[in-house]
C-alpha positions in Angstrom: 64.3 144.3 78.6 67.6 145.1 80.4 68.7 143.2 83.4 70.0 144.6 86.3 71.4 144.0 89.7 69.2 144.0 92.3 69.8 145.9 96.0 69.9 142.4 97.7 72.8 140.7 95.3 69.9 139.4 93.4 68.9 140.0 89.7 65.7 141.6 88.1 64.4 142.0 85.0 62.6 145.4 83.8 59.8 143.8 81.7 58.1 145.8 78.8 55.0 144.9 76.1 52.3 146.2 74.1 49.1 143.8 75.1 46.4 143.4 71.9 44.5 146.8 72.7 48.2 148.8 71.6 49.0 149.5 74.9 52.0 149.7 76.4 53.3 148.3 79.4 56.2 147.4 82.5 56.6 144.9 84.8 59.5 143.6 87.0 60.8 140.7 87.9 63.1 139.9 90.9 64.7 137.2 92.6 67.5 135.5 90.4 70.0 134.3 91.5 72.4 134.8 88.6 72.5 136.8 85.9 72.0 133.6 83.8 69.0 132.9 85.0 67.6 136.5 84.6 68.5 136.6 80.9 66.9 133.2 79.9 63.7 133.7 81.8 63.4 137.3 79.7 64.5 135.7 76.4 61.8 133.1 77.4 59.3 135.6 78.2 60.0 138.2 74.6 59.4 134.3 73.1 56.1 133.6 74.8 55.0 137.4 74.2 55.9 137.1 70.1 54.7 133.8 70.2 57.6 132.5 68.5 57.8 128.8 68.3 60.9 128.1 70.3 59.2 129.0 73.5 59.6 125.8 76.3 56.1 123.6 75.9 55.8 124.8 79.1 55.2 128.5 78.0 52.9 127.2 75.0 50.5 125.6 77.6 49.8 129.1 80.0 49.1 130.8 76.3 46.8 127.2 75.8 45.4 127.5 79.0 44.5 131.7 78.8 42.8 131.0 75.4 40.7 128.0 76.1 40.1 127.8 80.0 37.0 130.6 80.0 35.7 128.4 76.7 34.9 125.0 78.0 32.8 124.1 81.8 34.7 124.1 84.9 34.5 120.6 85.6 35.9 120.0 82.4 38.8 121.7 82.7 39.4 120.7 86.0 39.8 117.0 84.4 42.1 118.6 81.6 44.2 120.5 84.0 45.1 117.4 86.2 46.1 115.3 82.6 48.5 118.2 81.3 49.7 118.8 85.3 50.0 115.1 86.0 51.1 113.5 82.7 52.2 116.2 80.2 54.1 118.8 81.6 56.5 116.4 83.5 57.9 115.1 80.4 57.6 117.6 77.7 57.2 120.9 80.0 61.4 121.9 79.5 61.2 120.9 75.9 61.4 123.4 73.1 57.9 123.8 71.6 58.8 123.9 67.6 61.6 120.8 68.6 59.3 117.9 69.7 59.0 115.7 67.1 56.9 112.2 66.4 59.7 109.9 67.9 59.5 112.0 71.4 55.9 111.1 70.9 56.6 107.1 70.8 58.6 107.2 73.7 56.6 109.0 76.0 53.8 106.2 74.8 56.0 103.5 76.0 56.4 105.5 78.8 52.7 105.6 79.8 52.2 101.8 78.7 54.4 100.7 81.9 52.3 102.7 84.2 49.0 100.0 83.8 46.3 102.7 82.8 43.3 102.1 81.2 42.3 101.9 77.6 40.4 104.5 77.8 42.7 107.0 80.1 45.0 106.5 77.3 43.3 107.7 74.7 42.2 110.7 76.4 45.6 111.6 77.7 46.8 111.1 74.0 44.1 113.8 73.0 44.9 116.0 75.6 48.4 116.3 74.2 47.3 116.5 70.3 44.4 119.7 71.1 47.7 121.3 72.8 49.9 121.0 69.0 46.4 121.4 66.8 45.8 124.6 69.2 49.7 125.6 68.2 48.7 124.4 64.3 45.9 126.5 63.8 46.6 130.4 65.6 50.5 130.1 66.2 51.6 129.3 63.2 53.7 125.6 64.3 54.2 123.6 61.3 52.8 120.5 62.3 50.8 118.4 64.9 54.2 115.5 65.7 51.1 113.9 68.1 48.7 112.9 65.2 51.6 111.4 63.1 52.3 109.1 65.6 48.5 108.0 65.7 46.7 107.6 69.2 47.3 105.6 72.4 45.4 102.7 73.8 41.5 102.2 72.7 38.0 104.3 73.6 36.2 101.0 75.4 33.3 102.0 77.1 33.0 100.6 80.7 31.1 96.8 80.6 27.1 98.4 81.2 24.4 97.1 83.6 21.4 97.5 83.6 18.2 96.7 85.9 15.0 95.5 84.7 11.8 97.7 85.6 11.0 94.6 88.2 14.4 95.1 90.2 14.2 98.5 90.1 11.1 98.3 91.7 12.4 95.9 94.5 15.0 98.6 94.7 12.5 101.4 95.0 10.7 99.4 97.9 14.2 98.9 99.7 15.0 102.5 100.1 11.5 103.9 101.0 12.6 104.4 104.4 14.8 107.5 103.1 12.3 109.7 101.1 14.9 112.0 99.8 17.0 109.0 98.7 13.4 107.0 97.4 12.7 110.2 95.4 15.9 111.1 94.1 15.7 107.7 92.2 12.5 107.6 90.7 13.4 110.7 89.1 16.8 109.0 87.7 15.1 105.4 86.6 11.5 107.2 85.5 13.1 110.0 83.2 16.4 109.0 82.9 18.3 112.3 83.6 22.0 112.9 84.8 22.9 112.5 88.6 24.4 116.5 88.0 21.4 117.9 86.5 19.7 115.4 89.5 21.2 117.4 91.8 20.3 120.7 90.1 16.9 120.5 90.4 14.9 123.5 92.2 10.9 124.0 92.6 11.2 126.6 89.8 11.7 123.7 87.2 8.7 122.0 87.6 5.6 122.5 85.7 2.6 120.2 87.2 0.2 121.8 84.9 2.1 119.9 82.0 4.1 117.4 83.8 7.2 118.7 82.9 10.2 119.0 84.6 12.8 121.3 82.7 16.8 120.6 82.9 18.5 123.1 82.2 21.5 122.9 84.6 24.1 120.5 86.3 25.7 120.4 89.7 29.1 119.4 90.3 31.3 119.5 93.7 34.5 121.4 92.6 37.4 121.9 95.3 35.0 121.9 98.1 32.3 124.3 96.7 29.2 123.8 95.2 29.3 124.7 91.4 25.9 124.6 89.3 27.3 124.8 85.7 25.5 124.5 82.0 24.8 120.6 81.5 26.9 118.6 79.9 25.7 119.6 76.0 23.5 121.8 74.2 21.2 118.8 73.6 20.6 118.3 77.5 19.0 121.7 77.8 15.5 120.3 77.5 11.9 119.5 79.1 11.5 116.0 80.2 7.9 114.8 80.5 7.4 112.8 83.5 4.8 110.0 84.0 1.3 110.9 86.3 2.4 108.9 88.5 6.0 110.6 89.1 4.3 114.4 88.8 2.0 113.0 92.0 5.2 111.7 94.0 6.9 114.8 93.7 3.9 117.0 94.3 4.2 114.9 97.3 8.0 115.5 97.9 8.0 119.0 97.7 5.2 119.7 99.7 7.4 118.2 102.6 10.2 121.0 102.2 9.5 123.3 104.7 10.2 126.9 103.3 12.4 125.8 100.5 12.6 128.9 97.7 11.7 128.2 94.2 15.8 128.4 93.4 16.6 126.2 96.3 17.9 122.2 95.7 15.2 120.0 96.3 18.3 117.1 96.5 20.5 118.5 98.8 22.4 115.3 99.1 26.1 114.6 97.1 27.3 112.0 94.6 29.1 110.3 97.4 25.5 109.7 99.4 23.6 108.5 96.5 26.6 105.9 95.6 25.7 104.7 99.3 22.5 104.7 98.6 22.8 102.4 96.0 25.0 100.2 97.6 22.4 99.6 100.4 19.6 99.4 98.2 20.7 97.3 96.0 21.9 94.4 99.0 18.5 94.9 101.1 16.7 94.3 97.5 18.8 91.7 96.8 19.9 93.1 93.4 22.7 93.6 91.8 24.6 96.9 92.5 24.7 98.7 89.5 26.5 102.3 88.7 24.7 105.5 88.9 24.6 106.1 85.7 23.5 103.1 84.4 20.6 103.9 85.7 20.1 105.9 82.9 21.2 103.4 80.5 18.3 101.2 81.9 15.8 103.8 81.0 16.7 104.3 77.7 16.5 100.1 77.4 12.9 100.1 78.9 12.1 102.9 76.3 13.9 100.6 73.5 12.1 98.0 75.1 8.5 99.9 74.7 9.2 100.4 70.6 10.6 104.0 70.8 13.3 104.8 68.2 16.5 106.0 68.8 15.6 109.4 68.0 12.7 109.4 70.6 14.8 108.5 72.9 17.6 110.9 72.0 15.4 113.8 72.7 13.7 112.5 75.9 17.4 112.2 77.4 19.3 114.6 75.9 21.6 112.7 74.2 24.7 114.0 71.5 25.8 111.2 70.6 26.0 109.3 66.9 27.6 106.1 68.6 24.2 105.8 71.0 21.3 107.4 69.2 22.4 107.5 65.5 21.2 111.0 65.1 19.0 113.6 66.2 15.6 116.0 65.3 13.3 117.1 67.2 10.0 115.7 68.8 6.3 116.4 67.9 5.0 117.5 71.3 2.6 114.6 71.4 5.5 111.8 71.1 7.1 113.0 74.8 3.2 112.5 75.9 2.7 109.1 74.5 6.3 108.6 76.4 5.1 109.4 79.5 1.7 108.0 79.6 2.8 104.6 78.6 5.4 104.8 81.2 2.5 105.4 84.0 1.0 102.5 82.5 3.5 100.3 82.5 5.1 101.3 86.2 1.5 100.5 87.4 1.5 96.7 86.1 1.2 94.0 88.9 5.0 93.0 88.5 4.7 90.6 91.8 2.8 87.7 90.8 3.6 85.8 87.9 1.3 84.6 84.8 1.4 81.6 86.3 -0.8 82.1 89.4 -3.2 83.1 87.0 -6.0 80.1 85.7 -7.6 79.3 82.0 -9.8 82.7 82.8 -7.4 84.7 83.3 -8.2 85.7 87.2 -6.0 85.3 89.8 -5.7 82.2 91.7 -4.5 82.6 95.9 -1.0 83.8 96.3 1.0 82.7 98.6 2.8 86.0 100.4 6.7 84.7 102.4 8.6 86.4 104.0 12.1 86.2 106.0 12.6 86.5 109.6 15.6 86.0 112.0 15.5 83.0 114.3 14.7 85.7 117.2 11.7 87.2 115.3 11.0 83.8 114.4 10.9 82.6 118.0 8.8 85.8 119.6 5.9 85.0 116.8 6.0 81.1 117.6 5.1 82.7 121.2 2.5 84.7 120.2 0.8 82.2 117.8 0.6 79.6 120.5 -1.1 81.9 123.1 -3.5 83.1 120.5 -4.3 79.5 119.9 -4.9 79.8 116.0 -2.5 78.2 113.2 0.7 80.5 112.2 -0.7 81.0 108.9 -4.2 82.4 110.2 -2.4 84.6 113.1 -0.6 86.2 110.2 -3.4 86.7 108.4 -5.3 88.2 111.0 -2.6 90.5 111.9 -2.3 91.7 108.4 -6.3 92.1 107.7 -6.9 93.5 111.0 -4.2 96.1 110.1 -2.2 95.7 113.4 0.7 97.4 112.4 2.6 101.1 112.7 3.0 102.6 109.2 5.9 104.1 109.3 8.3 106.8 106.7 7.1 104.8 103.8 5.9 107.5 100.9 3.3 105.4 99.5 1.1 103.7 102.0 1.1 107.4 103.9 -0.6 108.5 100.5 -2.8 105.5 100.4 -3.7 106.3 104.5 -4.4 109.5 104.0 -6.7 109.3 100.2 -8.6 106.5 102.2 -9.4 108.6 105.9 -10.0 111.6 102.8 -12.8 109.4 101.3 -14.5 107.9 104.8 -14.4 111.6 106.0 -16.3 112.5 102.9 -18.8 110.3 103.6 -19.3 110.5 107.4 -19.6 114.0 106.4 -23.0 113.6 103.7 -24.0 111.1 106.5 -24.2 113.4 109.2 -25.7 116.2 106.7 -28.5 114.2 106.9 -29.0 115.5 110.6 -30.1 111.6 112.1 -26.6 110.4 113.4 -25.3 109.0 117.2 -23.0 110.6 119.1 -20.9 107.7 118.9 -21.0 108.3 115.0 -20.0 112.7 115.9 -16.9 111.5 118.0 -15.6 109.2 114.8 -16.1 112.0 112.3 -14.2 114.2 114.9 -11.5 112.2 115.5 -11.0 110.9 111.7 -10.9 115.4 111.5 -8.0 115.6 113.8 -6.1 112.9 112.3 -6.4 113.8 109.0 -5.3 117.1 109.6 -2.5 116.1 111.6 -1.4 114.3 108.6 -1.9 117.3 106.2 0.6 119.7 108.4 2.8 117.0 108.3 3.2 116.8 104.1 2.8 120.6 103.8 
């Protein structure tokens, strides 16, 4: 590659190789400064091409990167690009490849030590490094791997886990019931303890309400301001989750409330970020403890550990790789996901509210007493309106309640409830008036219940 000056008192470099197909090529380079610099960056470049091992580190890692970025998920390199960008290259980039040895290692640990990162960030930087020598070890021919002699950095210590028990969870559920999106988006996570990405990658197209099934077979990420829907996280996540009756009803429900969505549209069209709020909000007007996303995942597989499945069970049900959490793996009989899910419809639809103890010798249900909070304004305007009904607080409540003088509002629910009830009184006011010897009075009802109930059927389609 001869080096030559350039018309504008620069240098350039006439640049020619044979690429792995045998043929033959030139490039230039322009733009040094001095000669100097022009030779070193070809004698650099016929290294890097040869692969010969006293290429800069720096060189090593853009062969690294072309051979293993296409091989691994985008968000996963993205994370391994920022450790070799942000705590690699700075400190062994200049470095000849084939002259880093194990005591360069050691001091660039005690060089990380002093900058207070975790445990766990350690290790993983300290990985990073040693696939970039194996990588060198196994196709370029370097003698050694100086980053496994030394031994690793720090220690894998799994952030401290929380869980929620199926009784907060439901005073969560209750809490966010005003957002439906965000209401649904959760009972999917707690009931069949998937990923918040493959969450987020769910379309029409992956449900099956013939077999309450729900199939994940994709994850979404947020990648430099696009949205990216990747391959989940292993092989093993590619599976069908079998959801509980009472979960294939609610989302029945859900996505009859998406106008015109197409089968390969998100159903969850909502970020990380928003259900990180979400929880945040829930979990202080539920007056639980704000636990991560993802440990709402951990608190399904406890309820299923809690329920007498074994680890394999449960390994299959949430996709699960690895030996540390489920011991090992094998596949279901069809019939174990179905027990899974039908005992988890029974066991979501146990009284959770009222405690053994407001039960007598007969097991039947003594009164309960209901409370509730109220602000000292609220307080005052119902002090106001029980003294000018002239009945005891405790009755005027009652009455209020029973009588049903209230506005239901967004709550998903007590609108199903509403409209399964008006459903069945139609039904009957219906075989009533069959009969041909009705009142007016009694037409007008059966009319008006019509309207209504169609009103609210245009509304969930």
């Amino acid at each position: 590659m001869p080096v030559y000056k350039d018309v504008n008192n620069t240098w350039k470099v006439y640049y020619r190789y044979t690429d792995y197909r045998g043929e033959r090529h030139q490039t230039t380079k322009r733009g040094f400064l001095t000669r100097r610099e022009a030779v070193a960056w070809e004698r650099e470049a016929l290294n890097k091409r040869a692969t010969k091992l006293d290429m800069t580190f720096a060189s090593f890692v853009e062969i690294y990167i072309g051979d293993m970025q296409n091989r691994v998920r985008e968000n996963t390199w993205h994370t391994k690009e920022h450790i070799i960008r942000t705590k690699i290259l700075p400190y062994f980039g200049k470095r000849r490849l084939n002259e880093i040895e194990p005591k360069d290692i050691m001091a660039w640990h005690n060089d990380l030590l002093k900058q207070s990162l975790s445990g766990t960030y350690l290790k993983t930087i300290h990985n990073q490094l040693s696939a970039i020598f194996n990588h060198a070890v196994r196709f370029y021919g370097l003698a050694s791997n100086p980053a496994s002699k030394v031994g690793n950095i720090g220690r894998e210590s799994a952030k401290e886990m929380q869980i929620w028990t199926k009784e907060e969870y439901l005073k969560f559920s209750f809490a966010i019931m005003d957002k439906p999106i965000s209401f649904y988006a959760f009972e999917m996570l707690y009931w069949c303890g998937i990923r918040e990405g493959e969450l987020l990658a769910l379309t029409p197209a992956d449900f099956d309400f013939t077999k309450n099934i729900v199939s994940i077979t994709k994850s979404y990420q947020r990648l430099h301001g696009q949205d990216i829907i990747t391959e989940p996280k292993t092989r093993k996540s590619i599976r069908d989750v079998q959801m509980p009756d009472f979960l294939a009803d609610e989302m029945k429900d859900y996505l009859h409330q998406l106008y015109g969505i197409g089968e390969n549209d998100r159903i969850f069209e909502v970020t990380k970020h928003y259900l990180r709020n979400e929880m945040k909000r829930g979990s202080a007007a539920a007056g639980v403890k704000c636990i991560r996303i993802d440990d709402l995942r951990h608190s399904h597989v406890s309820l299923l550990v809690d329920m007498g499945f074994t680890a394999v069970a449960i390994a299959d049900r949430v996709g699960h790789e690895s030996i540390h959490i489920t011991y090992h793996y094998a596949h279901l009989f069809p019939s174990t996901q179905k027990e899974m899910a039908n005992k988890l419809d029974a066991f979501r639809k146990e009284e959770v509210w009222v405690s053994a103890k407001n039960r007598d010798s007969k097991n039947r249900w003594r009164s309960i007493t209901v409370g509730f909070r109220v602000s000292p304004e609220e307080n005052e305007q119902i002090n106001i309106a029980v003294a000018l009904s002239g009945l005891s607080k405790q009755e005027y409540c009652y009455r209020k309640c029973i009588n049903r003088d209230i506005i239901v509002q967004g709550n998903p629910r007590v609108y199903k409830a509403l409209r399964e009830q008006l459903t069945a009184v139609l039904n009957e006011l219906k075989r009533i008036e069959a009969g041909g010897n009705i009142r007016d009075e009694l037409s007008d009802n059966i009319r008006l219940i019509t309207r209504t109930l169609e009103g609210m059927k245009e509304e969930c389609i």
